[in-house]
N, C-alpha and C positions, 0 to 999 in steps of 0.2 A: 523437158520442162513440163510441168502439168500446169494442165490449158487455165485451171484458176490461178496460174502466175501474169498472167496476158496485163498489156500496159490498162491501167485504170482511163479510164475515159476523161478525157482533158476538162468537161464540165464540173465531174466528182471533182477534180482536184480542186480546181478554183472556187467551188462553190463550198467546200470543207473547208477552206482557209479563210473564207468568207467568215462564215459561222465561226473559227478561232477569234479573227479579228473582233467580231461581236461581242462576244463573249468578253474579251480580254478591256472592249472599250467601256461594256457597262459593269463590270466586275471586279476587274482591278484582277483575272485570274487568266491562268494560260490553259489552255487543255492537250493536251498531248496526244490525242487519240486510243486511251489506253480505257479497260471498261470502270475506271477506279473515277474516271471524268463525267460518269451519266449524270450524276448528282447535280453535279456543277450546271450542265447542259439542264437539266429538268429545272432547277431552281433560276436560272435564267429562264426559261419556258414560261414557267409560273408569274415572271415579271411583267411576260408580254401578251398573256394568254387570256387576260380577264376582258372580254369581249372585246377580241381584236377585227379590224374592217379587213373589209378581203383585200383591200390591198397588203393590211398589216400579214396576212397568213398568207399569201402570194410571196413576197418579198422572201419570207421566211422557212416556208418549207421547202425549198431547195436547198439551200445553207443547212437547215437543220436537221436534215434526208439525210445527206450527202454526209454530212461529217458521222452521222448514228450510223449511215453505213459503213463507213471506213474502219469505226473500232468493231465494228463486227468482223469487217473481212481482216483487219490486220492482226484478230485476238483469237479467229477459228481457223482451221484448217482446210484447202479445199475452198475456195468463197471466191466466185468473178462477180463481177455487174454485166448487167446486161442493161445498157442503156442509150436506145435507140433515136439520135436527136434531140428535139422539144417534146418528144409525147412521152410528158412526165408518168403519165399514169398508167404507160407500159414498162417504167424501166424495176429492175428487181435487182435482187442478191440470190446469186443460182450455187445449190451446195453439189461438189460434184463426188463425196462419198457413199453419200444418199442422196434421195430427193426431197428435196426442200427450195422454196421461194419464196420473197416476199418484196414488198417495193418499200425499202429504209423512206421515201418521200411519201408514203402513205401513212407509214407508222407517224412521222411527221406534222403531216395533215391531221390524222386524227387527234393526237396530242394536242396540237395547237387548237382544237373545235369541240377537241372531250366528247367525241361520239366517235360511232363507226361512218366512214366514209368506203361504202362497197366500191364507187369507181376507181380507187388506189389502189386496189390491192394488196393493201396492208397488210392483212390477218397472212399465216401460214401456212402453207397448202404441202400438205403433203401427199402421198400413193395411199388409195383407198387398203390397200393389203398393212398399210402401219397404222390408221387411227386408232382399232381397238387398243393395242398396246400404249400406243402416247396416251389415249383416253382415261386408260388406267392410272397413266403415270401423272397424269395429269389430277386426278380424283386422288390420288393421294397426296396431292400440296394442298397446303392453306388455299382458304380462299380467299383472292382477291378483291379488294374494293376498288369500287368504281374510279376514286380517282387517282387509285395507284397503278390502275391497266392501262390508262393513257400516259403513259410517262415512258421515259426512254430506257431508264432502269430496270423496269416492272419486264418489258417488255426482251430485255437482254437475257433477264433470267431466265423468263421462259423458253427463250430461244435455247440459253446453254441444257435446259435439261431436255426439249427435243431431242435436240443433236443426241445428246448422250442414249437418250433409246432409241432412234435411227442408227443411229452409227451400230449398238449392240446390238439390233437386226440385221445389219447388214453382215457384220460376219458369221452369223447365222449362213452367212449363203456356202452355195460350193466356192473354192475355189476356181479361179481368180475373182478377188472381188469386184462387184458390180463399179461401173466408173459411168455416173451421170454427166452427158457432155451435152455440148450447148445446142445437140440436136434433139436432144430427145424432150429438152425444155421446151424448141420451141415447136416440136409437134405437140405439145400439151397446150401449148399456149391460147391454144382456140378453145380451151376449156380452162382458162384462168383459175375459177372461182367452182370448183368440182374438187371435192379435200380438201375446202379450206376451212382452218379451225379457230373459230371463235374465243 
């Protein structure tokens, strides 16, 4: 069994179902977990997003992490959590083909505040040996507006076309291919926010 199969953290679940219930009670809509739901999840976003109190974004970005995490890890390959008690703003989605992290409760956080929140962890961190190439790949999409990068949509996309030039780096390599496991995340971990892309 590969180690990104490991039981989901009992918080994710309750806190993902959480955010369904939500959704379901101001919408009249179900969400499945599937990436075809960001919409749904952003357009409710946008209901609760126009200058919310902290309690209002407190309340919310754990529900609203937790479930943007889940369609990421049940729609990619390779995807654990790593989420250690109540310290929200250490917990992430760790990719174990490549390296890759990022905290689905920060993406959250910032959505919900439409700026960058550096204490979350939000943005993507990947290995200094991949930026130029993502950089590249990055330089040749559209450019995004402002308030389409705070969205959970915007921010899927991005993610799918990472992976896709991590992953084609990676079998670049010799074989056997490289297999990121949840140690070598967390000797990075003291260096959070080193590769992380904007």
């Amino acid at each position: 069994m590969l180690e990104a199969e490991a039981a989901i953290p009992p918080q994710i679940t309750d806190w993902a179902e959480t955010c369904r219930g939500f959704v379901k009670d101001s919408l009249a809509l179900e969400l499945d977990y599937t990436p075809e739901t960001l919409p749904i999840l952003d357009h409710y976003l946008r209901t609760k997003a126009d200058q919310p109190s902290d309690e209002v974004r407190d309340l919310l970005t754990p529900p609203l992490g937790a479930y943007f995490g889940e369609v990421v890890r049940r729609s990619m390959q390779g995807v654990r959590w790593h989420a250690p008690g109540d310290a929200y703003e250490s917990y992430r989605l760790e990719f174990e083909g490549f390296f890759l992290h990022f905290n689905p409760l920060g993406v959250a956080a910032e959505a919900l505040a439409g700026s960058d929140l550096e204490e979350f962890g939000a943005h993507f961190s990947i290995l200094d040996e991949s930026r130029s190439a993502v950089e590249d790949a990055l330089a040749r999409n559209d450019a995004v507006a402002t308030e389409d990068y705070y969205s959970f949509t915007m921010r899927f996309e991005t993610l799918e076309l990472l992976a896709s030039v991590l992953l084609a780096l990676e079998t670049q390599h010799a074989e056997p291919p490289r297999r990121f496991g949840r140690d070598v995340y967390r000797a990075a971990s003291g260096e959070f926010n080193k590769g992380a892309l904007s």
